[in-house]
LOGUKOL-674771 format. One line per field, with one value per residue: residue in three letters; x, y, z of N, C-alpha, C, O, CB in turn; residue number from 1. Coordinates in steps of 0.1 Angstrom, whole numbers. Glycine has a CB too. Layout:
<atoms>
rest = (ALA / ...)
n.X = (X / ...)
n.Y = (Y / ...)
n.Z = (Z / ...)
ca.X = (X / ...)
ca.Y = (Y / ...)
ca.Z = (Z / ...)
c.X = (X / ...)
c.Y = (Y / ...)
c.Z = (Z / ...)
o.X = (X / ...)
o.Y = (Y / ...)
o.Z = (Z / ...)
cb.X = (X / ...)
cb.Y = (Y / ...)
cb.Z = (Z / ...)
nr = (NUM / ...)
</atoms>
This chain:
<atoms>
rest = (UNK / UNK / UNK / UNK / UNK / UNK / UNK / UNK / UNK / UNK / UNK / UNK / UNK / UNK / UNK / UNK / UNK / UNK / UNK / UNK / UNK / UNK / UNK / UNK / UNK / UNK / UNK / UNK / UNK / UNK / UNK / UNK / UNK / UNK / UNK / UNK / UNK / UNK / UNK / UNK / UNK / UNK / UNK / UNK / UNK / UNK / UNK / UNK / UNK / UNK / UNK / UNK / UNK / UNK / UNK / UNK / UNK / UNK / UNK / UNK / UNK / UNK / UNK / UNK / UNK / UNK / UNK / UNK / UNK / UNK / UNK / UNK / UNK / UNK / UNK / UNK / UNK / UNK / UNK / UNK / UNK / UNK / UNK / UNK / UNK / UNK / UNK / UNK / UNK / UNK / UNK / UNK / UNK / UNK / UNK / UNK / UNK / UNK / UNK / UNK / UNK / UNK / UNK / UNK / UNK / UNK / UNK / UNK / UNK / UNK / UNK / UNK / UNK / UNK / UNK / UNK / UNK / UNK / UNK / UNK / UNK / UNK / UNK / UNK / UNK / UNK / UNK / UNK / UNK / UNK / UNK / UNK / UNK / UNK / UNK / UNK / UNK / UNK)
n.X = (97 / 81 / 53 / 33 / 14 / -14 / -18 / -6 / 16 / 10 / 19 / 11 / 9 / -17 / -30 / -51 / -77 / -49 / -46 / -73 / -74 / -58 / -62 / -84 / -75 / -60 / -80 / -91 / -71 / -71 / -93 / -93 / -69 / -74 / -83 / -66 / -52 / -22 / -9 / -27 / -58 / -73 / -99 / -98 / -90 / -112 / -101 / -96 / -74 / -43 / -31 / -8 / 28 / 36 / 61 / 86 / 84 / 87 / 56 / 37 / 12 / -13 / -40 / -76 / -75 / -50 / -28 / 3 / 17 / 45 / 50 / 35 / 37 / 32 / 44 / 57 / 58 / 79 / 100 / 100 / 119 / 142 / 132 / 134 / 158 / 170 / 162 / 183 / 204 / 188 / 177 / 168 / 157 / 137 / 103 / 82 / 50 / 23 / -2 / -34 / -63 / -93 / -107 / -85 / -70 / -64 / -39 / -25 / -15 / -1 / 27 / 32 / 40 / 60 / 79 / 90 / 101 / 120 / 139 / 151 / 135 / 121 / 105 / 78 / 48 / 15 / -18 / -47 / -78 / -92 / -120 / -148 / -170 / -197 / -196 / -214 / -215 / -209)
n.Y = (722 / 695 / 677 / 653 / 629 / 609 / 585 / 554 / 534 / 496 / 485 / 457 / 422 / 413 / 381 / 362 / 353 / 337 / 315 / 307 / 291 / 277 / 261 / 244 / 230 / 213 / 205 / 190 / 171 / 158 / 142 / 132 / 111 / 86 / 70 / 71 / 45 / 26 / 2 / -27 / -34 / -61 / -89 / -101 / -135 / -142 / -149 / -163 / -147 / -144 / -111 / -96 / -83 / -65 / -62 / -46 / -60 / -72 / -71 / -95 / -96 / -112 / -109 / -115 / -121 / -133 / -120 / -105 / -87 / -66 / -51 / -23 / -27 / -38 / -73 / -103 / -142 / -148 / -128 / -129 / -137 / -120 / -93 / -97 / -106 / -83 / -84 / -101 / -106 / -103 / -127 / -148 / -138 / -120 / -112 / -124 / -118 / -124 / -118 / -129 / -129 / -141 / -159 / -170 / -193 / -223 / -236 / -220 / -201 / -214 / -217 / -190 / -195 / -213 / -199 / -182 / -192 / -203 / -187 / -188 / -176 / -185 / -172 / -167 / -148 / -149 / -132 / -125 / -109 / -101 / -123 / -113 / -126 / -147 / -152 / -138 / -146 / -130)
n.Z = (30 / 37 / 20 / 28 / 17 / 12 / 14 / 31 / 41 / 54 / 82 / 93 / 82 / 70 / 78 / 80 / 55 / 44 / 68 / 66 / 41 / 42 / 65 / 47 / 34 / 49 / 56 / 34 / 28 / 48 / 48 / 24 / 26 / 37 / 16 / -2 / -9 / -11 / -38 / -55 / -62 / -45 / -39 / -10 / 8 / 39 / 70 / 105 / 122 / 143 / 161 / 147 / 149 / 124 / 103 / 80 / 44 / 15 / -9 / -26 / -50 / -63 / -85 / -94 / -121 / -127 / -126 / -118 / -91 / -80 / -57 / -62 / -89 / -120 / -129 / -149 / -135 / -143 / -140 / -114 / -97 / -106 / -87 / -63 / -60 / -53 / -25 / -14 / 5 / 28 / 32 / 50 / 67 / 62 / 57 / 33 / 16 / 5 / -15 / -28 / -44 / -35 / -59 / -73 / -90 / -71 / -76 / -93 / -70 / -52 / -75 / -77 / -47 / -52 / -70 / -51 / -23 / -40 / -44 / -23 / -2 / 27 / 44 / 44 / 40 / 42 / 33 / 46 / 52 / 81 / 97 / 101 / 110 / 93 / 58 / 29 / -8 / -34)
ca.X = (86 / 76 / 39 / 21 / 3 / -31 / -16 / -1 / 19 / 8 / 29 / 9 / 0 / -33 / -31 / -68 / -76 / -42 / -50 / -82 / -69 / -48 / -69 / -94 / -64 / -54 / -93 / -93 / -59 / -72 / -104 / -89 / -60 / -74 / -87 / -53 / -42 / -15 / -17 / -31 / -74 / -86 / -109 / -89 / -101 / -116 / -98 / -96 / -61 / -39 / -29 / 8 / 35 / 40 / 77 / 80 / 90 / 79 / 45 / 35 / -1 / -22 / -54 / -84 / -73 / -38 / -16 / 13 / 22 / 55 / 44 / 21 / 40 / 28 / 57 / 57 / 62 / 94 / 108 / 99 / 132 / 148 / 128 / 138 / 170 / 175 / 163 / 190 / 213 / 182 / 163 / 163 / 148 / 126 / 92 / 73 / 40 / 14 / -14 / -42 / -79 / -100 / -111 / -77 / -73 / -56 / -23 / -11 / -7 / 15 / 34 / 35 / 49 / 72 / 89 / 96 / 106 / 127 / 145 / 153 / 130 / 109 / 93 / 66 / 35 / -2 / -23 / -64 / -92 / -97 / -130 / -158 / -187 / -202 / -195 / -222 / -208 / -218)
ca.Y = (715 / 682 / 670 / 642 / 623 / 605 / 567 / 549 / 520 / 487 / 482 / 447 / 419 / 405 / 367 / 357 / 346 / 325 / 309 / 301 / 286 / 264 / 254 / 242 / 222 / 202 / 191 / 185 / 165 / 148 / 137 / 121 / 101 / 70 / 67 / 75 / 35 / 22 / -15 / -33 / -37 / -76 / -94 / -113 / -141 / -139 / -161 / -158 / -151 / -134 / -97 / -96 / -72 / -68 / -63 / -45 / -69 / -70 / -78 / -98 / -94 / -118 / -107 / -124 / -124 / -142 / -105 / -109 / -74 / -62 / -39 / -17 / -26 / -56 / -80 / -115 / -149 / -155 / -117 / -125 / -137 / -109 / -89 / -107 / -105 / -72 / -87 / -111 / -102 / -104 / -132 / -160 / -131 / -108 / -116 / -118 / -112 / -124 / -113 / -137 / -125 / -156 / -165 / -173 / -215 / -230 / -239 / -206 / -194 / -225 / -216 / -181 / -193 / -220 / -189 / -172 / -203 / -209 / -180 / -191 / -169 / -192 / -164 / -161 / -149 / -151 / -123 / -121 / -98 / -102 / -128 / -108 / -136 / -152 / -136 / -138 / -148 / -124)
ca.Z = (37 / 29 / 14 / 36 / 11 / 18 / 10 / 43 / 42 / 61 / 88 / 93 / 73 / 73 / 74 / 79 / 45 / 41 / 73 / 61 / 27 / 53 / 73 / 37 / 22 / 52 / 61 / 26 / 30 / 60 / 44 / 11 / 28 / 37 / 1 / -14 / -6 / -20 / -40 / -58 / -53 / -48 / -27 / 2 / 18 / 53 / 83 / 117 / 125 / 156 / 158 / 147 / 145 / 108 / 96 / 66 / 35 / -5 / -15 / -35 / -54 / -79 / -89 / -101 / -138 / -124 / -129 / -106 / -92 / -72 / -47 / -72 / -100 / -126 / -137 / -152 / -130 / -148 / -135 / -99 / -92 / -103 / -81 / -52 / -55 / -47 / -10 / -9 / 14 / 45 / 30 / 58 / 81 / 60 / 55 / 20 / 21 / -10 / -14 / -36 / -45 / -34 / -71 / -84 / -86 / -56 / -80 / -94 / -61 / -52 / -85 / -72 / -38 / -49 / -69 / -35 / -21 / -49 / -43 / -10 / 12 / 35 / 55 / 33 / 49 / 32 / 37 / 45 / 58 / 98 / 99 / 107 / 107 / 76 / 46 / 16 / -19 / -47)
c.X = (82 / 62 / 38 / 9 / -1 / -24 / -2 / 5 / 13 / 20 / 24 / 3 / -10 / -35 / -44 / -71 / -63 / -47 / -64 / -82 / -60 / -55 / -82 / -84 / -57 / -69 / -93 / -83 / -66 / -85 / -102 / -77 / -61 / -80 / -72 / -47 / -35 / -16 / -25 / -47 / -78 / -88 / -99 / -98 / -103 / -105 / -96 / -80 / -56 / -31 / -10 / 15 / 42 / 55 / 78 / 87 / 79 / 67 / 41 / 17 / -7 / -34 / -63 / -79 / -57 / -28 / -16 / 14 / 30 / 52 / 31 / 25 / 41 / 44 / 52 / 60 / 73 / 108 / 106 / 110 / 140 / 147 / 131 / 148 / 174 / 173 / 177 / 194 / 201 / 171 / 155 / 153 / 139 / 119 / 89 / 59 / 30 / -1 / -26 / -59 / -84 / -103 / -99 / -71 / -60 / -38 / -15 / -8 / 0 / 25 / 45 / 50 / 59 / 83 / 97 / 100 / 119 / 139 / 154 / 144 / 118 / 104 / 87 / 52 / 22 / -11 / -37 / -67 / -94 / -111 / -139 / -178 / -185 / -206 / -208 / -210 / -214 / -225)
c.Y = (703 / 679 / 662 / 642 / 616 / 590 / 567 / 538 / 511 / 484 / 465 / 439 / 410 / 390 / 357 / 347 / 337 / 314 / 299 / 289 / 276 / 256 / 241 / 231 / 212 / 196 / 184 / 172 / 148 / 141 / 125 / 110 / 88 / 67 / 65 / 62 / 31 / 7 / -14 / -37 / -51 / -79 / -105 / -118 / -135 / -147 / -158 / -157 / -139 / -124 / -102 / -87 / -76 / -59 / -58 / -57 / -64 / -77 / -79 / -98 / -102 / -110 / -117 / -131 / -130 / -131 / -108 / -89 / -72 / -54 / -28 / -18 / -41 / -64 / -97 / -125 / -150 / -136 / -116 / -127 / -127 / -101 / -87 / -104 / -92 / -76 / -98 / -114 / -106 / -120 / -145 / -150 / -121 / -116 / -113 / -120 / -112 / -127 / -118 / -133 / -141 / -168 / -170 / -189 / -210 / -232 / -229 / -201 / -202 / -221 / -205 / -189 / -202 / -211 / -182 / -181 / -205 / -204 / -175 / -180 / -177 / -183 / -160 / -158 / -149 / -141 / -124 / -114 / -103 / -110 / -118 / -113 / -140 / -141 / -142 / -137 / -143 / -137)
c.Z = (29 / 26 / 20 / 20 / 19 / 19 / 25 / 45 / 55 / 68 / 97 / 84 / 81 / 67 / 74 / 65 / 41 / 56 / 70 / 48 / 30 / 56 / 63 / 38 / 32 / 60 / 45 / 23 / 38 / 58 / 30 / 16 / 28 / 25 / -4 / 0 / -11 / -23 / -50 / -54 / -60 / -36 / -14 / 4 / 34 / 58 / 94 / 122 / 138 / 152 / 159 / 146 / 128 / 109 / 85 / 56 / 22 / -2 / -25 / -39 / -64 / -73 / -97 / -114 / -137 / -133 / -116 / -108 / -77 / -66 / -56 / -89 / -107 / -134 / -142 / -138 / -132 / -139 / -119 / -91 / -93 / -96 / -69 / -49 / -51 / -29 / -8 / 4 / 31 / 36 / 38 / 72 / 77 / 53 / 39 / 20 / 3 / -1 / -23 / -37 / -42 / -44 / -75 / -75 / -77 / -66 / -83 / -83 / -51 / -67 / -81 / -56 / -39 / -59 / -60 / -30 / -26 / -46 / -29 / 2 / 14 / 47 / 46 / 41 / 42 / 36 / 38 / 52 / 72 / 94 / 107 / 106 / 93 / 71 / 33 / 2 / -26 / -58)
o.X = (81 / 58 / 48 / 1 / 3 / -28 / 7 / -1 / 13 / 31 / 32 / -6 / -11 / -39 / -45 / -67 / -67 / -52 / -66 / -91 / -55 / -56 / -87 / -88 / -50 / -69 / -96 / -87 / -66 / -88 / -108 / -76 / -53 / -84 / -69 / -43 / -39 / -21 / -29 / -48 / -82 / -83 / -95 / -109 / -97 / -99 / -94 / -74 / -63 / -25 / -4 / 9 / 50 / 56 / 72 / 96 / 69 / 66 / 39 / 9 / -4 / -36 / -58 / -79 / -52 / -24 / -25 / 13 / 26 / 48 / 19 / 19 / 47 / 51 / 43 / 64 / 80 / 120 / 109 / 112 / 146 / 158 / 132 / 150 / 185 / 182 / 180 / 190 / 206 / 159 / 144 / 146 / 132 / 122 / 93 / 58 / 31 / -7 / -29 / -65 / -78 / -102 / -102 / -69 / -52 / -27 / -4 / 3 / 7 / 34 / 57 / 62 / 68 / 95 / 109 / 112 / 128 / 149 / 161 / 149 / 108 / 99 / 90 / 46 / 25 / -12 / -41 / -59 / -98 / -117 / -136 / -189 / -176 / -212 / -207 / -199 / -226 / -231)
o.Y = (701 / 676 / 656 / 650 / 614 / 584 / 574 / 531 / 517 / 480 / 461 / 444 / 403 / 387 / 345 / 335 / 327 / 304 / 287 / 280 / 268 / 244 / 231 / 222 / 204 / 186 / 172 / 163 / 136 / 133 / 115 / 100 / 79 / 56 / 54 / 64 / 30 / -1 / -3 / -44 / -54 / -75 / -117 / -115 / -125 / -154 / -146 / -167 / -129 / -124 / -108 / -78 / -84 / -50 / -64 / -64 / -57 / -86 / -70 / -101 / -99 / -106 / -125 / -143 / -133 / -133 / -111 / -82 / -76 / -46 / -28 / -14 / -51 / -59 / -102 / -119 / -152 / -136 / -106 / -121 / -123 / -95 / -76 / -99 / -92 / -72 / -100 / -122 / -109 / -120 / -150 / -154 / -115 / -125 / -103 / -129 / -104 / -133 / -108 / -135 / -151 / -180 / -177 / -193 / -200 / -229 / -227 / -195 / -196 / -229 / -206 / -188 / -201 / -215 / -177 / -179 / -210 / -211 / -165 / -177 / -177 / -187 / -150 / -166 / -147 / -142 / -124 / -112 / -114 / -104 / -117 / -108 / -139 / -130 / -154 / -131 / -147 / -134)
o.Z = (17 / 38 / 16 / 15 / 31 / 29 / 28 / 51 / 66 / 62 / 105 / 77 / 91 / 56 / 70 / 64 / 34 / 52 / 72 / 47 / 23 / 50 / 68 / 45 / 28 / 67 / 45 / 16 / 36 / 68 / 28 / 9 / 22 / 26 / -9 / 12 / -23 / -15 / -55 / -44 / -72 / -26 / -14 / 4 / 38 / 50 / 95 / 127 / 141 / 141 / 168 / 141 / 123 / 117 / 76 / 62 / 20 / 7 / -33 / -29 / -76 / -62 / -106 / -117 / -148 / -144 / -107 / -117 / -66 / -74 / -55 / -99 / -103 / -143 / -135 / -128 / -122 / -135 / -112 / -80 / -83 / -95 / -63 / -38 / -44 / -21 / 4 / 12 / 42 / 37 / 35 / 81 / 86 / 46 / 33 / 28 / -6 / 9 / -28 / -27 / -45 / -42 / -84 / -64 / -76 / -61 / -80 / -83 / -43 / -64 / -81 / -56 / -31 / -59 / -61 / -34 / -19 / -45 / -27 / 13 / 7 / 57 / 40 / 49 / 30 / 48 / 27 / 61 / 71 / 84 / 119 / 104 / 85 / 73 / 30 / 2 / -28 / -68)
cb.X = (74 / 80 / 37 / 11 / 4 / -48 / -5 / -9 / 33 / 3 / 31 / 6 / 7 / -46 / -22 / -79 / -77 / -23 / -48 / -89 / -60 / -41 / -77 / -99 / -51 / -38 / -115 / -96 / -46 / -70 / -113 / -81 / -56 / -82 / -95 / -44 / -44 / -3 / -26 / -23 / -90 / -81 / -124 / -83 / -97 / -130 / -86 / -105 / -50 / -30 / -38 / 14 / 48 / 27 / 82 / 84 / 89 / 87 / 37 / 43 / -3 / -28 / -55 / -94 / -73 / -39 / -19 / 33 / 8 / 66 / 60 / 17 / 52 / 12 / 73 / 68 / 57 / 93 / 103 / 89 / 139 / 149 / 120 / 139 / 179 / 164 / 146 / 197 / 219 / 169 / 163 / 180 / 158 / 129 / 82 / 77 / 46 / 20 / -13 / -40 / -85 / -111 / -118 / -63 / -69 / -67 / -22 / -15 / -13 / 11 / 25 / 20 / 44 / 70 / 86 / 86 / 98 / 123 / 138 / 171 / 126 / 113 / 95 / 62 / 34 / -12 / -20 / -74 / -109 / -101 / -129 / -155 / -205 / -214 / -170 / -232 / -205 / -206)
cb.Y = (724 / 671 / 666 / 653 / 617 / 607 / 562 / 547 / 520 / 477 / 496 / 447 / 412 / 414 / 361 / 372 / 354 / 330 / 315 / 311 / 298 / 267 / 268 / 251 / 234 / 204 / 197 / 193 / 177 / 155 / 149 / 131 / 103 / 63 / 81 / 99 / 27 / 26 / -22 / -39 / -23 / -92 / -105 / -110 / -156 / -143 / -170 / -167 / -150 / -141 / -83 / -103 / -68 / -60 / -76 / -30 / -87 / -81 / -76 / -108 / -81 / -141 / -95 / -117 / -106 / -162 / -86 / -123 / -62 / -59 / -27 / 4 / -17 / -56 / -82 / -116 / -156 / -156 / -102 / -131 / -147 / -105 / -91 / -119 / -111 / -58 / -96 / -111 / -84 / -83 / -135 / -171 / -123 / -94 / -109 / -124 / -96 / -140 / -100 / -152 / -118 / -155 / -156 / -158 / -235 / -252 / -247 / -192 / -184 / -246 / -214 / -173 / -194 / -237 / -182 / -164 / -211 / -208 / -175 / -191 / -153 / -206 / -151 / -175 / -138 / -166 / -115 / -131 / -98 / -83 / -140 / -97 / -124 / -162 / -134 / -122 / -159 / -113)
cb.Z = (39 / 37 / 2 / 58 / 0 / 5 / -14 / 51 / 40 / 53 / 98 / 102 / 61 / 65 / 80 / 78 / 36 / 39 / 81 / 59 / 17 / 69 / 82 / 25 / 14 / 61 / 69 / 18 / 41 / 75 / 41 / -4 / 37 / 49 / -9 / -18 / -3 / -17 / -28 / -58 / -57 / -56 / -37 / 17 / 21 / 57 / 83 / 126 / 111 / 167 / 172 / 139 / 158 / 93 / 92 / 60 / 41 / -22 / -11 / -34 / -58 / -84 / -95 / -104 / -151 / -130 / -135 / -109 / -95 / -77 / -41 / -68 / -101 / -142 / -123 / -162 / -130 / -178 / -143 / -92 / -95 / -108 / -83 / -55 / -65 / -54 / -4 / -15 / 10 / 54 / 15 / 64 / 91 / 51 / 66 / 7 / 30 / -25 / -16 / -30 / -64 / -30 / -80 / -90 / -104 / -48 / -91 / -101 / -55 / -54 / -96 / -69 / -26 / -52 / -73 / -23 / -25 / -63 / -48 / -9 / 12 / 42 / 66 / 20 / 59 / 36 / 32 / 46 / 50 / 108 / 103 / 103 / 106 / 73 / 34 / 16 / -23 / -57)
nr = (1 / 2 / 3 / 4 / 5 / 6 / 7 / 8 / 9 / 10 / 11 / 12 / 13 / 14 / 15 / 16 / 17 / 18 / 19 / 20 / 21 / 22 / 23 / 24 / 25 / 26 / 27 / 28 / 29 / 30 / 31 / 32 / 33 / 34 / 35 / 36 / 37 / 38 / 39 / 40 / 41 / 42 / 43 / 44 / 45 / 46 / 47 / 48 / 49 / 50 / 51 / 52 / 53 / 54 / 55 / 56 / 57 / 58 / 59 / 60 / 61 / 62 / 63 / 64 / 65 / 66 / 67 / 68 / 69 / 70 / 71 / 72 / 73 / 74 / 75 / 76 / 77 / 78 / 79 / 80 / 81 / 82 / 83 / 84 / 85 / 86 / 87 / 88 / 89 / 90 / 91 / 92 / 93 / 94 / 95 / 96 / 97 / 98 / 99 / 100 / 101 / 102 / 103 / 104 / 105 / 106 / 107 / 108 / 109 / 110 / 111 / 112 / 113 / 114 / 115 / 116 / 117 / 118 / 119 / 120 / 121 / 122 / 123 / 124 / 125 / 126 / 127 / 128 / 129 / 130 / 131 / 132 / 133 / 134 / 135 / 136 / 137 / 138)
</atoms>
């Protein structure tokens, strides 16, 4: 004769608590995203310009303190051609795309663009903030 013990195995599992532990981790996902931007943080100018279909291509970044930065990563003026050249091959048809804080003088970022230039890509595009009225100057 066989013994019947008291202990029963689970013939289902109970996913409640992982669902719940789901459900936490992707509002918390979906709450931090638009924080988590990628780049470089400076002030654009304003201008009023028309809604375009952007293209991807490199961007280029100064900041205030005139640091050049390759998509999020900082390089010299003198290494921007090398940079570059990895686009070669598309460069009369892919866009480049700099990006200037307002504060930094009017000449370095001719300096900047007549590197890109240099390098033969004339689709260069300029980047600012949508105009939304007059802006206040800190």
């Amino acid at each position: 004769m066989r013994r019947r013990s008291g202990y029963r195995g689970f013939s289902e599992i109970n996913i409640t608590s992982l669902v719940d532990i789901s459900l936490c981790l992707l509002i918390i996902f979906m709450l931090t995203a638009p924080y988590i931007q990628g780049g470089v943080e400076v002030n654009l100018p304003q201008a009023e310009t028309r809604e375009v279909i952007v293209e991807e291509g490199p961007v280029i970044t100064v900041t205030k303190e005139r640091a050049l930065h390759f998509g999020e990563d900082p390089i010299a003026l003198s290494d921007l051609g090398t940079r570059l050249a990895a686009f070669a091959d598309r460069r009369e048809t892919l866009p480049v795309y700099l990006r200037a804080d307002e504060d930094v003088p009017y000449g370095f970022v001719l300096q900047v663009m007549a590197a890109i230039e240099k390098e033969g890509f004339g689709n260069l595009s300029l980047v600012a903030d949508q105009d939304s009225g007059p802006r206040k100057r800190p």
